[in-house]
C-alpha positions in Angstrom: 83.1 174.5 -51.1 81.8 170.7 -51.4 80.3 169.9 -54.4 79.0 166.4 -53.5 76.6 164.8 -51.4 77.9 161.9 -49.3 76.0 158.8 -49.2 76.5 155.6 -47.1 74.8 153.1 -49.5 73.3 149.5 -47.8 74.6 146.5 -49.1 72.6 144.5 -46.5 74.1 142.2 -44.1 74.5 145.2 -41.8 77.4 146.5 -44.6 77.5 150.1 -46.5 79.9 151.0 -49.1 80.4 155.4 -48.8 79.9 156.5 -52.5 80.1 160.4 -53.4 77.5 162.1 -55.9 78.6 164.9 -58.0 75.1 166.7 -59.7 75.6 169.0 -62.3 74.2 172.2 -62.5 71.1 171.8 -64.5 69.5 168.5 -65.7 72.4 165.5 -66.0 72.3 164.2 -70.0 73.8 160.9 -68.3 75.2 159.1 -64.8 78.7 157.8 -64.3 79.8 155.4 -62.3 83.6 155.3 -61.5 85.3 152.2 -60.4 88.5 152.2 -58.6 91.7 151.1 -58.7 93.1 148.7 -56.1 93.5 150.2 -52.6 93.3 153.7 -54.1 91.1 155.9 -52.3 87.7 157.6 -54.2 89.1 161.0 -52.9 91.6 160.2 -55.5 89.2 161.3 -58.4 87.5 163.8 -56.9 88.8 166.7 -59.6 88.3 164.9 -62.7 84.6 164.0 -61.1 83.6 167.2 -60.2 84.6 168.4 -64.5 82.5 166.0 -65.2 79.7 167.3 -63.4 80.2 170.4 -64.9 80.1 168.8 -68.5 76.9 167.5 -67.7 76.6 164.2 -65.6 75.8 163.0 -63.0 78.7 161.4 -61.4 79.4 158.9 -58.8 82.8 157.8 -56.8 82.8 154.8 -54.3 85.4 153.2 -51.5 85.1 149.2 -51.8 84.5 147.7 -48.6 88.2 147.9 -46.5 89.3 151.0 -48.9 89.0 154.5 -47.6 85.5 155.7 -46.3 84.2 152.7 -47.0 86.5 150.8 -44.2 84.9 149.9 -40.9 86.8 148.3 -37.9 89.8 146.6 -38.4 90.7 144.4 -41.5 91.1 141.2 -40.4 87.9 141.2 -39.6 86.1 141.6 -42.9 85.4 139.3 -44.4 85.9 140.2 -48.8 87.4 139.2 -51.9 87.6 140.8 -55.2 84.4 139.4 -56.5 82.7 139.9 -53.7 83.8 144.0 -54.2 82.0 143.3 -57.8 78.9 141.3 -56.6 77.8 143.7 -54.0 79.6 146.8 -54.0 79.5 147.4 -58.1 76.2 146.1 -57.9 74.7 148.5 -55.4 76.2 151.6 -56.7 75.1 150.9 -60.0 71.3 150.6 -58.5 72.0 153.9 -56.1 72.9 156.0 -59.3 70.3 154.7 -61.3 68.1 155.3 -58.2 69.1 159.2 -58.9 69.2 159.0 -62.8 66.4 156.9 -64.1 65.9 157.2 -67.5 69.4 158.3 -68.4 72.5 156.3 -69.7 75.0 154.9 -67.4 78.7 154.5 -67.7 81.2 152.9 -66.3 84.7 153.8 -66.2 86.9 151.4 -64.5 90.0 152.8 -62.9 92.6 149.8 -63.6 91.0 146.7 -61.4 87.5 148.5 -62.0 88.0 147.9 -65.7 88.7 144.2 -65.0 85.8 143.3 -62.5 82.7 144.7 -64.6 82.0 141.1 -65.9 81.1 140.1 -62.4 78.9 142.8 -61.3 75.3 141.3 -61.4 73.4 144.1 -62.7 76.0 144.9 -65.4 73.5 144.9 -68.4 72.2 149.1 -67.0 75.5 150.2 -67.9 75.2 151.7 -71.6 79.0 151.3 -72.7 82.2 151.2 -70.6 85.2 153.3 -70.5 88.7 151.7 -69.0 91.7 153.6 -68.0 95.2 151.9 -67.9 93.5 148.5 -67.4 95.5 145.5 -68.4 96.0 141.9 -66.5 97.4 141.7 -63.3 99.5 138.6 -64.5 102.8 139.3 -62.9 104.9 138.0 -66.1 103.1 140.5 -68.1 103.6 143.3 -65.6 106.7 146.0 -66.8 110.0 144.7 -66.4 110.7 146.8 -63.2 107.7 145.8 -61.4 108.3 142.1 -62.1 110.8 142.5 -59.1 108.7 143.8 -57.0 105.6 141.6 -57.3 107.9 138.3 -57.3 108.6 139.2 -53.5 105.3 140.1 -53.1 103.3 137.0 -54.4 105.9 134.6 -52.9 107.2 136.2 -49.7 105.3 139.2 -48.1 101.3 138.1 -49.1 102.6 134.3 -48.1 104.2 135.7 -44.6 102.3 138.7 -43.8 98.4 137.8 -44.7 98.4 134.7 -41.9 100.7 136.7 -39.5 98.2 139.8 -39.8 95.1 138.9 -40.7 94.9 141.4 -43.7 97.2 142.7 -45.8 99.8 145.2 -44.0 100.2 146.7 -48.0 100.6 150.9 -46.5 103.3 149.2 -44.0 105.3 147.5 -46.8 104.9 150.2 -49.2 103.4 148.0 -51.5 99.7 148.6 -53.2 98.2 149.2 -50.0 96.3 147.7 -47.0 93.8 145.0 -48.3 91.7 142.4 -46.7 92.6 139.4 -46.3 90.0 137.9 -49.2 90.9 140.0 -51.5 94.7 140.0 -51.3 94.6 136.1 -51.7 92.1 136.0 -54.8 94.0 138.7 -56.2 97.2 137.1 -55.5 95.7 133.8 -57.4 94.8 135.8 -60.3 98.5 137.4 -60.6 99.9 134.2 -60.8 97.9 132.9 -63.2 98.7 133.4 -67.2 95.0 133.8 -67.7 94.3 135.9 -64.6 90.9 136.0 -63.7 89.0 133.2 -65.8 92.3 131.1 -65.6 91.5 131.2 -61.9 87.8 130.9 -61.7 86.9 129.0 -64.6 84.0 128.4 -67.0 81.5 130.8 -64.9 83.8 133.6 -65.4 84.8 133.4 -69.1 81.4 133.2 -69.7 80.5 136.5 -67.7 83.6 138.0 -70.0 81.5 136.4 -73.3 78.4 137.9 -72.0 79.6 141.6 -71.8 78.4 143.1 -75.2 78.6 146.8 -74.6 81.2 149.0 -76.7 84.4 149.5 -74.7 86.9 152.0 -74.8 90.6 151.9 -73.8 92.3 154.4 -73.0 96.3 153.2 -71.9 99.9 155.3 -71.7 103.0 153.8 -73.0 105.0 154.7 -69.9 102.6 153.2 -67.3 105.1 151.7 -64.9 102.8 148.7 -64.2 100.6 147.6 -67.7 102.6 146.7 -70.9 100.6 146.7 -73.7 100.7 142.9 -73.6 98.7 142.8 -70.3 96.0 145.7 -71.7 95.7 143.5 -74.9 95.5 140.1 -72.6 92.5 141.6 -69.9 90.4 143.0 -73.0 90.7 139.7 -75.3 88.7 138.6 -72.6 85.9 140.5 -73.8 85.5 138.3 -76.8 82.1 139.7 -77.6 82.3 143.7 -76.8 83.3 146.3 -79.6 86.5 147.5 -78.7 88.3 150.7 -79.4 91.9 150.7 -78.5 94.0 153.8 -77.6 97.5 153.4 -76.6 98.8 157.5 -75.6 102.5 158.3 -75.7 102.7 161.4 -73.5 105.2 162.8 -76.3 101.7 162.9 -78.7 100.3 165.3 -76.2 103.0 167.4 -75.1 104.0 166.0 -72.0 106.8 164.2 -70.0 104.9 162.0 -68.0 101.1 160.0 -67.7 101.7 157.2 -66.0 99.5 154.6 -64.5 97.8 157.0 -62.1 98.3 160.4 -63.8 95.1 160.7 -66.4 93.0 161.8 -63.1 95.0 164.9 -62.9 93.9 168.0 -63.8 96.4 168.6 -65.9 94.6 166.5 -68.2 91.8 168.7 -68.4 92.3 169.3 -71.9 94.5 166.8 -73.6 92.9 163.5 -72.0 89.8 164.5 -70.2 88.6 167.0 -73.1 89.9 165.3 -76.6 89.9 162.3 -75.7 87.2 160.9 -73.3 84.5 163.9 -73.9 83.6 162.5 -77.0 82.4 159.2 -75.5 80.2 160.5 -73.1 76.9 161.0 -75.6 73.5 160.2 -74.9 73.7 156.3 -75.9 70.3 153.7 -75.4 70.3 151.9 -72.4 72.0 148.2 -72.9 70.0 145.4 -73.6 69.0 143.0 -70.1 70.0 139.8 -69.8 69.5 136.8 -67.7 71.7 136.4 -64.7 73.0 133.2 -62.4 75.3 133.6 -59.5 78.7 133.1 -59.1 79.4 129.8 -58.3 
């Protein structure tokens, strides 16, 4: 039985991003707005959304532009970069599920790259407090010591030859992340290589959208995630110089397990030991964040 409704919301320009809305039974005591991980499809989290519907919210999954419902035509003919995925993708989800939950708070839980992008999304200040999941920097020194290998060729060999060859990323071909436009590979591939990732790359403007995040934000990262070290979740969330932070590294030994991962607290699985004792809690009713002035990327 589905327990969604399907949306295709307008971005303008003749562009839609395909976002899913999980209602709970009764009245919703709060809206969430889940952010992806790179190339990985919203069908992904379907499970853990619907529990949360059930728990009481109102919950929303999207596809960036490219990525899974959300990709039109072929690739190399869209025209995206990461920002760009915050600036009017984020943007317009966040003003879809307020659309369907005025009054209420709204989180965000970022999914790996959707903990790292909130700075950029315009309309940031309606979201009430932010929840990140195996986020860290992509910095590719910082990455685990067996990915390092693999993201050395990819940075210098397959993005360099492939992307100009293609005209998008070939990533499902290659086995590696996934298939990307071509915007967003190349930003992405600038912030990989650069010790400060994404402010390293795009300067005052962006540490300054860091600064301006002020909300209370929640870690929660796995000491056997096979792509974040601890350095790189430290590194991405020093960038929020002014948020409260709560930082919770998991061991999958503390909870009875052999295995998390980067990808494995959307399982089911989790229901109890993850979903349950640790993100539950977060989820209260909480005032909506303060507004504050906004100026485009430049």
């Amino acid at each position: 039985m589905q327990t969604f409704e399907q949306q295709e919301v307008d971005l303008g320009g003749g562009e839609h991003v395909v976002a899913r809305f999980f209602a709970p039974s009764g009245p919703a005591r709060g809206a969430l707005l889940l952010a992806p991980a790179m190339a990985v499809p919203q069908t992904y989290y379907t499970a853990f959304a619907e529990w949360l519907a059930r728990q009481g919210l109102l919950v929303a999954t999207f596809d960036y532009r490219g990525i899974g419902l959300s990709r039109r035509g072929h690739l190399r003919e869209l025209d995206a970069d990461v920002i760009g995925w915050a600036t009017r993708d984020c943007a317009a989800m966040i003003d879809a599920v307020g659309a369907r939950a005025p009054g209420l708070p709204l989180y965000w839980l970022g999914h790996s790259l959707g903990g790292q992008i909130l700075p950029f999304v315009p309309n940031n200040d309606k979201v009430a407090k932010v929840l990140t999941i195996a986020t860290g920097s992509g910095y590719w020194r910082e990455n685990t010591a067996s990915l390092k290998r693999t993201v050395w060729s990819m940075w210098y060999f397959f993005v360099p030859l492939a992307v100009p060859l293609c005209g998008y990323f070939p990533g499902k071909r290659l086995g590696m992340v996934g298939d990307l436009p071509r915007g967003v590979i190349e930003q992405w591939r600038r912030w990989c290589l650069h010790r400060d990732y994404a402010v390293g790359v795009e300067g005052a403007t962006a540490r300054a959208r860091y600064d301006a995040i002020r909300q209370p934000i929640v870690s929660l990262s796995f000491t056997d995630d096979e792509y974040m070290t601890a350095r790189s979740i430290a590194a991405i969330h020093d960038s929020y110089t002014n948020a409260p932070r709560d930082m919770r590294r998991i061991a999958p030994e503390q909870i009875g397990v052999r295995r998390i991962g980067h990808f494995g607290f959307f399982r089911p699985a989790f229901e109890q030991s993850l979903w349950q004792a640790h993100l539950l809690p977060e989820l209260q009713l909480l005032p909506a964040a303060p507004s504050r002035a906004y100026s485009p990327i430049q």
